[in-house]
N, C-alpha and C positions, 0 to 999 in steps of 0.2 A: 367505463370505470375498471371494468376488470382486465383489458389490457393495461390501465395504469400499474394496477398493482403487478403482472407479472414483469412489467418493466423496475417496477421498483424491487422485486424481488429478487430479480438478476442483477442489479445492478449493486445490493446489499451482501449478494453471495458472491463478487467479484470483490470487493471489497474484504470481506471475512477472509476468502484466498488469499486476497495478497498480505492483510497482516499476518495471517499464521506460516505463507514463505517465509517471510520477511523473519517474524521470529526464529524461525529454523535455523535461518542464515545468522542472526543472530546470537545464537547457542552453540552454533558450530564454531564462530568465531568468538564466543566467549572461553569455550573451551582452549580454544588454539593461545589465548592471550597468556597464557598460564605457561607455559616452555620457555619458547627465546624471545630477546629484545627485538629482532629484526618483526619479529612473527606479529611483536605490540605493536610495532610503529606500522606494521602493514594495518594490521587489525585497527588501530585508530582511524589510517586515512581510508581505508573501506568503509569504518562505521559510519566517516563522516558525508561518504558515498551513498550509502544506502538512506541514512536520513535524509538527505536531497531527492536519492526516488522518492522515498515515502512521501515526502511535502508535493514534489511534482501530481504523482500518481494520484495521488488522496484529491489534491486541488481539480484536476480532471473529472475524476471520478465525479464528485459535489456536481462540478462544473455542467456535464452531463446530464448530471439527474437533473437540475433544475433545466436545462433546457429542454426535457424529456417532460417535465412535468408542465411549464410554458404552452408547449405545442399541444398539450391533451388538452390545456386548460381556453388555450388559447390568450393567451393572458398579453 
């Protein structure tokens, strides 16, 4: 049981990781929307970039855990 939980606990701090990147990235490029039109239109098709990782990444993630928790459980 207790290598469950350090699996679940790394795998919850990989997670936290990557939404607080991801917001960085996001702030960086909220900033940048505010100058020029080229800066927006980049700024849009990034954003629409980066929600595509996040759905991929987050999906994995889950994905993982529950195979992780499967194999402890033997399920």
């Amino acid at each position: 049981m207790q290598s469950l939980l350090k699996k679940i606990n790394h795998k919850i701090n990989g997670v936290i990781f990557t939404f607080t990147s991801t917001g960085v990235i996001l702030l960086i490029l909220g900033v940048l929307i505010v100058w020029t039109d080229f800066v927006l239109r980049l700024t849009v098709g990034l954003l629409v970039i980066v929600m595509a990782y996040i759905f991929f990444y987050s999906g994995y993630r889950i994905w993982s855990l529950k195979r992780e928790i499967e194999k402890h459980f033997k399920l």
